[in-house]
N, C-alpha and C positions, 0 to 999 in steps of 0.2 A: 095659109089654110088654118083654119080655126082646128084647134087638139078634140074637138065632138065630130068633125069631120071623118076623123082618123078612127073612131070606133065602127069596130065590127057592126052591123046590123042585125043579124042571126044569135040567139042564145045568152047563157053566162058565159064570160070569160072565160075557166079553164075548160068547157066544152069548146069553143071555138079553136082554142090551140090547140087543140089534142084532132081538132076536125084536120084542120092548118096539117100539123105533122103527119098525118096521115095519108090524106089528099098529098102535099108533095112526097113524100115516102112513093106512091105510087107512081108519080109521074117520073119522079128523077130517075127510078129503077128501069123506067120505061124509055127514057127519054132521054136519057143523061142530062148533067148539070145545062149544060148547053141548049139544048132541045125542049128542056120544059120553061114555060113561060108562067109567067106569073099569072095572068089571065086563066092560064088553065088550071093551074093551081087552086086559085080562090074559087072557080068555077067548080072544080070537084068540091072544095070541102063547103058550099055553099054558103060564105063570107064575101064581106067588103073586099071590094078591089083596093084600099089603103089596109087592109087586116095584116097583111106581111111587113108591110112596115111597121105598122102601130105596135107588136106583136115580138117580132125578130129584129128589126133597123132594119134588114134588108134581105135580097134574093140568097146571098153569100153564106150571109150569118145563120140564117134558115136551114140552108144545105148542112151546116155542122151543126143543127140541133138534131135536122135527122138522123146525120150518124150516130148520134149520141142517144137518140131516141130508140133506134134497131140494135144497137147494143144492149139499149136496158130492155129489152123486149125479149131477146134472148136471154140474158140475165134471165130473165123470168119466167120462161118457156125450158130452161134445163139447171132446175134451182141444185141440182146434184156434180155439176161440172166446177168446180173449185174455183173462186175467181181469181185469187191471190193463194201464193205458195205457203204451204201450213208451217210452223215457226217449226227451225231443225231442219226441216226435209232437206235431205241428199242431193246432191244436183242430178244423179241420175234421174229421181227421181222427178224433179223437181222441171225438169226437162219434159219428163212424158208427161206431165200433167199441164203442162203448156202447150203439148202437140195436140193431145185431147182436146182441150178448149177449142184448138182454131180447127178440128178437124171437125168438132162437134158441130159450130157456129157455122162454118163453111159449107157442111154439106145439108144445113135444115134446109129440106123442100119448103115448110112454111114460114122460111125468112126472106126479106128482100136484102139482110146485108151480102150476102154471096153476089146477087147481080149489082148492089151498088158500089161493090169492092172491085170488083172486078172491070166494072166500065172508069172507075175512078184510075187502075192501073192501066188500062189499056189508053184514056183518056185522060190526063188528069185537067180537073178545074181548076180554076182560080183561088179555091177554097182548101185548096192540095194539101198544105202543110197541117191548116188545122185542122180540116179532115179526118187526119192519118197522122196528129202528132202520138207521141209516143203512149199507148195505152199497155192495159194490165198484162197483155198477149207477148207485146214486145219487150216489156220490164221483164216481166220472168225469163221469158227468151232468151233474153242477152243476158241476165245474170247467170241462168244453169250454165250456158256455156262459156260464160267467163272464168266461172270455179271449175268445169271441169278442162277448161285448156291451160290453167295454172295461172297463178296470180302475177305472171312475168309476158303473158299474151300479148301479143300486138292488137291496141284495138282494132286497127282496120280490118288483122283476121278476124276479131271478135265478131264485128258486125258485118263481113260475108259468111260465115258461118251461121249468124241470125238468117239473115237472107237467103242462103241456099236450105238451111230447113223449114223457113216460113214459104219457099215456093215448091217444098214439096207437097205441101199441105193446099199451098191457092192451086197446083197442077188438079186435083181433084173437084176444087170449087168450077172453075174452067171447062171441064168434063163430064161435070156428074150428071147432064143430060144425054152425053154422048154415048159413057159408059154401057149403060145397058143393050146397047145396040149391038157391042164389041163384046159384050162379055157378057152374056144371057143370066146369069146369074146372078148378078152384081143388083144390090139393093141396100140404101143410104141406111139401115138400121144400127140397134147397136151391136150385135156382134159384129157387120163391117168396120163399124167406126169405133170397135175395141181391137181388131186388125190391123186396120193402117195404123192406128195410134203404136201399135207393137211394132208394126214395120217400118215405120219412119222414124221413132225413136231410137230401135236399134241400129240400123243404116247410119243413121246420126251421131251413135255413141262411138261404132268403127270408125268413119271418117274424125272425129273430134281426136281420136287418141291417138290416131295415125299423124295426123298433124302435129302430134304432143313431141315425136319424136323427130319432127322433121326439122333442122335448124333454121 
């Protein structure tokens, strides 16, 4: 197939990708990796049936530009949430401002990363690893609690201790349409999401020092 083949039909270029991530952005959240097709894909974002490939290389690699897309979208949607830990911070501290970010990220009604994190854990793609390799949420994560479990820590505790307070935080991504059903009052704002952020990090900081003294 001739490489004029392989161009999009529709627009300039960075409009076409920006259509691209969006249109699947919507489908994958909808659909999961699995369930969204390509077809429907270029059909939403009104593009060449060869535009995913021309574009991304393929279905896979697409999928991890979206994640990569909904992050920076949040990024940019809560320019006040820290993305990387301020040089000095405490690891206490350094800790809450990591539960913030994912409590923030997790609970936006107008993100699709909550439903694409979420069907990725309950389902994972093919696209798994790069997906979900190690970003800015998980670097701070494991470093606050590596300093506050002492520089002698076993990583394995290191990294279920990452784990068990990153699913205190997905528990809510998981819920946060159920919630108000159960709990009349419960609304994703920031005084909630300066709440859990207080109550997950402190929960966190018990258990981390309990363990400090456990052999």
């Amino acid at each position: 197939m001739a490489t004029s083949d392989l161009r999009p039909l529709h627009g300039n270029e960075p409009d076409v990708r920006r259509r691209l991530l969006d249109a699947a952005s919507e489908e994958f959240a909808a659909k999961g990796y699995e369930g969204a097709t390509v077809r429907d894909i270029v059909a939403r974002a009104h593009a060449n049936l060869n535009s995913i490939n021309y574009y991304f290389g393929s279905k896979q690699e697409l999928y991890v530009e979206v994640m990569r897309y909904q992050v920076a979208l949040s990024d940019a949607a809560h320019p006040r949430v820290p993305r990387e830990p301020r040089p000095g911070e405490d690891p206490a501290t350094a800790l809450r401002s990591a539960v913030r970010r994912m409590v923030t990220f997790l609970l936006d009604p107008n993100s699709l990363l909550p439903r694409l994190y979420a069907l990725e854990l309950v389902n994972p793609s093919p696209a798994f690893e790069s997906a979900s390799s190690p970003d800015v949420e998980q670097s701070a994560l494991s470093a606050a609690v590596r300093a506050l479990l002492g520089p002698g820590a076993d990583p394995k505790l290191v990294a279920r201790c990452v784990r068990t307070i990153y699913s205190q935080c997905a528990y809510y991504m998981f819920v946060r349409k159920v919630l108000p059903k159960v709990d009349p009052g419960f609304v994703a704002d920031e005084r909630t999401i300066e709440e859990l952020t207080h109550h997950i990090t402190e929960f966190s900081l018990g258990g981390l020092e309990r363990l400090k003294t456990i052999p």
